[in-house]
C-alpha positions as CSV (number, residue, x, y, z in Angstrom):
1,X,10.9,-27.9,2.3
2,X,12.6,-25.2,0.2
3,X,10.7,-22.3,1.7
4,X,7.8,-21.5,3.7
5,X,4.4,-19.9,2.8
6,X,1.4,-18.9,4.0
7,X,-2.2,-19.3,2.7
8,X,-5.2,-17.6,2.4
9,X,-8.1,-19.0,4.6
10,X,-10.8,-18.4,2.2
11,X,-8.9,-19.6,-1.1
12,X,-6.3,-20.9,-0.3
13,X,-3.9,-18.5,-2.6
14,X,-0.9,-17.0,-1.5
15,X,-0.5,-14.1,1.2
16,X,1.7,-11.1,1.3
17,X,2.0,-8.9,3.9
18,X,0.5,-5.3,2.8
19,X,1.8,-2.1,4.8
20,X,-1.2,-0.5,3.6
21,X,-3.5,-2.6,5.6
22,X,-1.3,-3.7,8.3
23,X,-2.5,-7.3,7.7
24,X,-1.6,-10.6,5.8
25,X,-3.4,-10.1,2.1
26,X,-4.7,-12.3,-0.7
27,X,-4.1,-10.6,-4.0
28,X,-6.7,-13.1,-5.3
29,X,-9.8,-12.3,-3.2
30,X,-8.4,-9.7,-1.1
31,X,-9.4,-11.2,1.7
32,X,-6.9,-10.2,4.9
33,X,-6.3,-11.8,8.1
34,X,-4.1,-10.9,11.3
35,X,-1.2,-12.7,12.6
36,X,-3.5,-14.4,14.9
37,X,-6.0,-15.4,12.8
38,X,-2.9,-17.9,10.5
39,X,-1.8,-18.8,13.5
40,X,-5.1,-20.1,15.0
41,X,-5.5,-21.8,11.6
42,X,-2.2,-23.5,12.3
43,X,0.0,-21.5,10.2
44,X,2.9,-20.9,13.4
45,X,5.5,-20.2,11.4
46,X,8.0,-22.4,13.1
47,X,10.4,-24.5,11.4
48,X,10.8,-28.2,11.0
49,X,14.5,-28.3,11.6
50,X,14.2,-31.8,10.1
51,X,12.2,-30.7,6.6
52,X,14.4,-27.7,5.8
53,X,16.1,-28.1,2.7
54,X,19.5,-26.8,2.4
55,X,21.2,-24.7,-0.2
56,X,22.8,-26.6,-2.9
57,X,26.0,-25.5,-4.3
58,X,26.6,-24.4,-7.8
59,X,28.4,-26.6,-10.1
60,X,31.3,-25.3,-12.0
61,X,29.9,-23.5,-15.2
62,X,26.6,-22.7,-13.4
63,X,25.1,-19.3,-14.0
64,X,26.9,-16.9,-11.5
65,X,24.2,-14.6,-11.7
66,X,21.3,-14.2,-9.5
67,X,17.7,-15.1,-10.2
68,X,16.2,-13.2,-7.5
69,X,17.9,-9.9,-8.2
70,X,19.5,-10.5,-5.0
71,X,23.0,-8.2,-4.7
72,X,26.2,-10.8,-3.6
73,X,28.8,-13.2,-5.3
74,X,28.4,-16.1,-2.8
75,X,25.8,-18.2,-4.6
76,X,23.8,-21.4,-3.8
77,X,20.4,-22.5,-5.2
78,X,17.2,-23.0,-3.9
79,X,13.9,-25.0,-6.0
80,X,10.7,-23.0,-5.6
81,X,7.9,-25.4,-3.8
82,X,5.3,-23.9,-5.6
83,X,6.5,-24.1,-9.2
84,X,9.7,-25.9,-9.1
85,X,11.5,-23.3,-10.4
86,X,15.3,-23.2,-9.3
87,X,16.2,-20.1,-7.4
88,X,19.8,-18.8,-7.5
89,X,20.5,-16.6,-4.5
90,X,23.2,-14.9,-2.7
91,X,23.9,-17.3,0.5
92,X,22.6,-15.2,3.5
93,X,19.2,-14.4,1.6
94,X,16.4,-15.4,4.2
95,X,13.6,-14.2,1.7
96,X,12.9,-13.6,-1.7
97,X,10.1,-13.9,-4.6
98,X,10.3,-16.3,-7.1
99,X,10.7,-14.5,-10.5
100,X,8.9,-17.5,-12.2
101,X,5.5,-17.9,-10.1
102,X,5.3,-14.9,-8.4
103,X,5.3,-16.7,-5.1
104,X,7.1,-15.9,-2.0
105,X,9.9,-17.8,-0.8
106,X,11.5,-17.9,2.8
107,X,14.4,-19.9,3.3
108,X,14.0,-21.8,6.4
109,X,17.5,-22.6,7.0
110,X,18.7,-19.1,7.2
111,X,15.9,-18.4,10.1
112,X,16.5,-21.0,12.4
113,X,19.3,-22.1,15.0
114,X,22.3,-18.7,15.2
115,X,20.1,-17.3,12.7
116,X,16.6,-16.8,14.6
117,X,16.1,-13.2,15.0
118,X,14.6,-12.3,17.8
119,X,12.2,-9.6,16.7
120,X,10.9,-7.7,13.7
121,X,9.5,-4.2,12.7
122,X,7.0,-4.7,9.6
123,X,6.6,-2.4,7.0
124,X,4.2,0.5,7.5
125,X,5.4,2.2,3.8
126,X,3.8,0.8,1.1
127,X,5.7,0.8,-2.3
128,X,4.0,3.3,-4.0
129,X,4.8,5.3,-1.1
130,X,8.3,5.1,-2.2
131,X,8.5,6.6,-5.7
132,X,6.1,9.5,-4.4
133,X,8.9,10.0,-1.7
134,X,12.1,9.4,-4.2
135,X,10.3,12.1,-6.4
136,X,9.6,14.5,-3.6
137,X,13.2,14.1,-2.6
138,X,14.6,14.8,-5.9
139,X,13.3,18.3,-6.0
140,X,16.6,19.8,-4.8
141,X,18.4,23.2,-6.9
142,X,21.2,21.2,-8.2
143,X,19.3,18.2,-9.9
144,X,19.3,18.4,-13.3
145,X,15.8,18.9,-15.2
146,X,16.5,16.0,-17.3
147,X,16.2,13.3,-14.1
148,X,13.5,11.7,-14.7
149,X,12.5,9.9,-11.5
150,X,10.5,6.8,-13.1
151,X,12.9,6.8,-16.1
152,X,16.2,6.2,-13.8
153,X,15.0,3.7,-11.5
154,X,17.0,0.5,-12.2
155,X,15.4,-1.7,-9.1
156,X,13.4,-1.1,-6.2
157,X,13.2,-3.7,-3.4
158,X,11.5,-3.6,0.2
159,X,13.9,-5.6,2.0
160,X,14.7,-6.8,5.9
161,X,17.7,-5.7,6.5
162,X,19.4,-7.8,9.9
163,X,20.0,-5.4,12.8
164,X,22.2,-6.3,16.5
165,X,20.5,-4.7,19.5
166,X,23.0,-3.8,22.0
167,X,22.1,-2.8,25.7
168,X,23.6,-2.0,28.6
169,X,25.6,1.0,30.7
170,X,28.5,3.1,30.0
171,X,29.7,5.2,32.7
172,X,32.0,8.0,31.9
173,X,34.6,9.7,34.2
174,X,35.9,13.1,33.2
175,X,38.6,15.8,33.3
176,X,38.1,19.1,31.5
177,X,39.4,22.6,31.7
178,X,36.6,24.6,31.3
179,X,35.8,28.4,30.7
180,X,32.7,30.8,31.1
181,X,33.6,34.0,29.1
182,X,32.2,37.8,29.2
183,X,32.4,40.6,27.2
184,X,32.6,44.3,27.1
185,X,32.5,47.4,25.4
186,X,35.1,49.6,26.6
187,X,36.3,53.0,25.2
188,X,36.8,51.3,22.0
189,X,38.4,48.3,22.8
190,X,36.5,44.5,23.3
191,X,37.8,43.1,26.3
192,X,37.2,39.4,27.1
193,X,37.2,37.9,30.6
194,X,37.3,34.5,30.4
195,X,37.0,32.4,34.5
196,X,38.7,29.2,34.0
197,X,37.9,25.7,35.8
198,X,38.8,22.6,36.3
199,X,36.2,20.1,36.0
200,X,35.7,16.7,36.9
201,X,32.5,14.5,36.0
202,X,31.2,11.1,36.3
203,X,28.2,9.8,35.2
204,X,26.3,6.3,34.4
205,X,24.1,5.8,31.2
206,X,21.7,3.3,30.5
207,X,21.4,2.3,26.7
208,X,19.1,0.4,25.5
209,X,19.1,-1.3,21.2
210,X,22.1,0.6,20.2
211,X,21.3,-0.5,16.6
212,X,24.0,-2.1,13.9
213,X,23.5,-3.2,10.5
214,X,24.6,-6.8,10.6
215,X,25.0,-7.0,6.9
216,X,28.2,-6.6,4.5
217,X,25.9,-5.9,1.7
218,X,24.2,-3.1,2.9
219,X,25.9,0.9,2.9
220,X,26.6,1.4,6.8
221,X,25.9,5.5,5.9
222,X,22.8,4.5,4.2
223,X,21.5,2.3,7.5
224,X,22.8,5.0,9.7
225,X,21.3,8.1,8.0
226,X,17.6,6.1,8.0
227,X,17.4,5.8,11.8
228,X,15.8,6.1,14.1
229,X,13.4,2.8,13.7
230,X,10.3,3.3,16.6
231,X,11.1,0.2,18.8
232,X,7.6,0.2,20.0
233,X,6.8,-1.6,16.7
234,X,8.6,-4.4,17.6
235,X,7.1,-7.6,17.1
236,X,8.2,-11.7,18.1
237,X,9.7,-12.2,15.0
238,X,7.7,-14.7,12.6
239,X,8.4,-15.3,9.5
240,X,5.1,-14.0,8.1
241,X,6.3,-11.1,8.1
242,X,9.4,-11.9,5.7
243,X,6.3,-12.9,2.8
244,X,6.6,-10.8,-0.5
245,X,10.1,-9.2,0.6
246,X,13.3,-9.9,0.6
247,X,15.1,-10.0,3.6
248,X,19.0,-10.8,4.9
249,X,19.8,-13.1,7.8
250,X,23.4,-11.5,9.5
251,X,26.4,-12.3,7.8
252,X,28.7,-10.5,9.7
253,X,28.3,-11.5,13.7
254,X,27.8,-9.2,16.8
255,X,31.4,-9.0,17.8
256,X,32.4,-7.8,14.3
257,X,29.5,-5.3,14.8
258,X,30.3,-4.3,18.3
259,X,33.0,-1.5,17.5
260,X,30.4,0.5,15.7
261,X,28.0,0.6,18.4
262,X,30.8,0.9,20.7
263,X,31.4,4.4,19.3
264,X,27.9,5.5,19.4
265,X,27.4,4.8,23.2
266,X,31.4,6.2,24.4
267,X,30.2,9.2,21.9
268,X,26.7,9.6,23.8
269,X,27.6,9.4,27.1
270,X,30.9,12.2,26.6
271,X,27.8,14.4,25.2
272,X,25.3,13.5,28.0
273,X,28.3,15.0,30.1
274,X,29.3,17.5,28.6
275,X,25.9,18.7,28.7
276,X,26.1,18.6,32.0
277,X,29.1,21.5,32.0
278,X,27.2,24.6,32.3
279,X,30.6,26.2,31.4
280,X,31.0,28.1,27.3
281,X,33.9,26.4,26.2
282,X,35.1,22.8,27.2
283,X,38.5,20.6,26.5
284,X,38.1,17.3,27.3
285,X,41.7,16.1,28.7
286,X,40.8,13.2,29.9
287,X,37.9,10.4,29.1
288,X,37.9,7.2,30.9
289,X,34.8,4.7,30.2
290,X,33.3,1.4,31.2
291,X,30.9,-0.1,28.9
292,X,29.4,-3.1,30.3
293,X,26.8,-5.1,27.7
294,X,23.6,-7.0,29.2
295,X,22.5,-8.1,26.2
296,X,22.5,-8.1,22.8
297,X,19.5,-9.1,20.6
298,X,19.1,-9.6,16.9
299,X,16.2,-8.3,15.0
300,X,15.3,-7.3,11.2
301,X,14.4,-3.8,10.4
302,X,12.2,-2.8,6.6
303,X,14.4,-0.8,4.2
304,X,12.8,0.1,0.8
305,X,16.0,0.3,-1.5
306,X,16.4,1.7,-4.7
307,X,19.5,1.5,-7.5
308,X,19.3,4.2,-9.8
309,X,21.2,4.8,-13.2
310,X,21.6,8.1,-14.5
311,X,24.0,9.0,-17.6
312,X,26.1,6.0,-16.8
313,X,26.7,6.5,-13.2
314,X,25.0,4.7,-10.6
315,X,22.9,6.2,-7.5
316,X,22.0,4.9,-4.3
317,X,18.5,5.6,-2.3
318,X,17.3,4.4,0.9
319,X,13.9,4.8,2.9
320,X,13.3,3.9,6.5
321,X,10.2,1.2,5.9
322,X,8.6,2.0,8.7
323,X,9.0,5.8,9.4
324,X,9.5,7.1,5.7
325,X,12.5,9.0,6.2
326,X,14.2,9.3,3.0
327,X,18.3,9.4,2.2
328,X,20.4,9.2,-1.1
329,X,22.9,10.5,-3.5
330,X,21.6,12.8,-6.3
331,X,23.0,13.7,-9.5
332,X,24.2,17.4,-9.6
333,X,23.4,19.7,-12.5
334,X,27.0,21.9,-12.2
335,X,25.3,24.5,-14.9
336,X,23.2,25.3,-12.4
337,X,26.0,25.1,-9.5
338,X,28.1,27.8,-11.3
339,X,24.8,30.0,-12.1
340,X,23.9,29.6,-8.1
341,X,27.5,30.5,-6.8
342,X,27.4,33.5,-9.2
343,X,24.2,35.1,-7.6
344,X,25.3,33.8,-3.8
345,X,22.7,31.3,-3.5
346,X,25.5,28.8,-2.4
347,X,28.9,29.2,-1.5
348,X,29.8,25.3,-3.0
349,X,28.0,21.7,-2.9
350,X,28.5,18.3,-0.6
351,X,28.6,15.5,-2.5
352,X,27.0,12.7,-0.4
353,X,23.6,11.9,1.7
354,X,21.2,14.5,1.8
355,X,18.5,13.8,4.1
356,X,14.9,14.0,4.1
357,X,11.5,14.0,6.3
């Protein structure tokens, strides 16, 4: 079994998963069903360890390109079940759409065993959600008139990106020296009294899905600046859900990972305490911490990613596929910055990820 599909009950066709309708869809006779509905139809979704083809290797003077439009260099090949078409595909791909037959295609192997996920947040933006967004977004001072949003749009992909989950507790122990300050008027001279303290301060966090793009391929910024996914949306992961997307088993493990999220909780828990100083000015001296992990889960979160090309220089655009939030890089029209700084509108320009709602 190359990949896995799922069927329409009243046709038989294939089924996608549509954000719009929060359901399973056939483009055919647009008929839709639930998750439960397949599944009482005995479409589970789980794997025949024993049926799941395995990626074949290229053989020297193979195409080195991808069929899928998959982003890597580590290729293997895949032979569509539906049409027979043979799929080239970077290795940790766990779903793509055959570009032959139209027809979704989930890679068993890369969902089963170390690679199970344990849940999964579908998409709630549909795609033409996306360019309405990326236009929206684009309306900034600097961009130049001449970016034309459906002109410069190389590739746009919804795609499950793999995510670790880490829980657990920090505590924190601190030493600070610390300062309340007050001011007045007198004669005229300022003067400044500043009461200094020395602070200590303990405390215990709970954290819960400190989240980490488990992916080489993917910009860490990007995955970053698109959070926070709503885990209330989680789901058992199926691969249902994977159908007319592409989506990325981990290829980088949760130790590799750990460092990152490792940050993001010592750097919360310093705040949470700080915040705790009711003091004006605060110098940490001293910052012991324990983290201690209960668990750490693995789960794939919806992305909608787009590759842009605009006078020879690629851009980069992102969109949280379940809340909408927007990030990316645009182009900057430095006529414009020059005619700006002249009246004061800005004093200069960042270069980098400018967020949106």
């Amino acid at each position: 079994m190359a990949n896995m599909s799922y069927k329409c009950l009243t046709c038989g066709a294939e089924l996608f998963w549509k954000a719009d309708r929060n359901a399973f869809v056939c483009d055919y006779c647009e008929d839709s069903f639930t998750l439960d509905q397949l599944q009482e139809a005995g479409q589970t979704g789980e794997v025949d360890e024993t049926k799941v083809q395995k990626a074949e290797e290229l053989m020297e003077g193979e195409a080195a390109v991808s069929t899928d439009g998959t982003v890597g260099n580590n290729l293997v090949k895949y032979s569509c079940s539906h049409c027979g078409a043979e799929i080239i595909t970077d290795r940790s791909t766990a779903a793509t759409i055959c570009v032959y037959c139209g027809n979704a295609v989930i890679m068993g192997e890369q969902i089963i065993n170390d690679f199970a996920p344990d849940f999964v947040i579908p998409f709630s933006v549909e795609k033409k959600k996306v360019m309405e967004a990326f236009k929206e977004f684009s309306k900034k001072p600097l961009t130049p008139k001449s970016f034309d949003c459906e002109k410069v749009v190389d590739k746009m992909q919804g795609v499950y990106i793999p995510f670790w989950l880490y829980s657990g507790t920090c505590e924190g122990d601190v030493d600070a020296e610390c300062y309340n300050e007050e001011k007045k008027r007198k004669g005229d001279y300022d003067i400044i009294k500043r009461d200094f303290y020395a602070v200590k301060r303990r405390g215990k966090v709970n954290f819960e899905f400190i989240p980490v793009d488990a992916s080489s391929k993917t910009e860490d910024e990007a995955m970053d600046s698109i959070e926070p996914y709503d885990f209330k949306d989680f789901k058992p992961f199926n691969p249902a859900y994977l159908s007319g997307f592409l989506a990325e088993r981990y290829d980088e493990d949760q130790e590799k990972c750990y460092p990152r999220a490792q940050e993001r909780i010592e750097n919360t828990t310093l705040d949470l305490i700080k915040d705790s100083c009711p003091y004006d000015s605060i110098h940490i001296e001293r910052y012991d911490k324990d983290i201690k992990l209960s668990e750490t889960k693995y789960a794939m979160m919806p992305a909608w990613l787009l590759y842009t090309t605009y006078k020879d220089k690629k851009y980069f655009f992102a969109m949280n596929g379940q809340t909408g939030k927007f990030v990316g890089s645009l182009p900057i029209d430095y006529g414009k910055l020059v005619v700006f700084s002249a009246l004061g509108g800005i004093l200069g320009a960042v270069i980098g990820f400018f967020i949106g709602g």
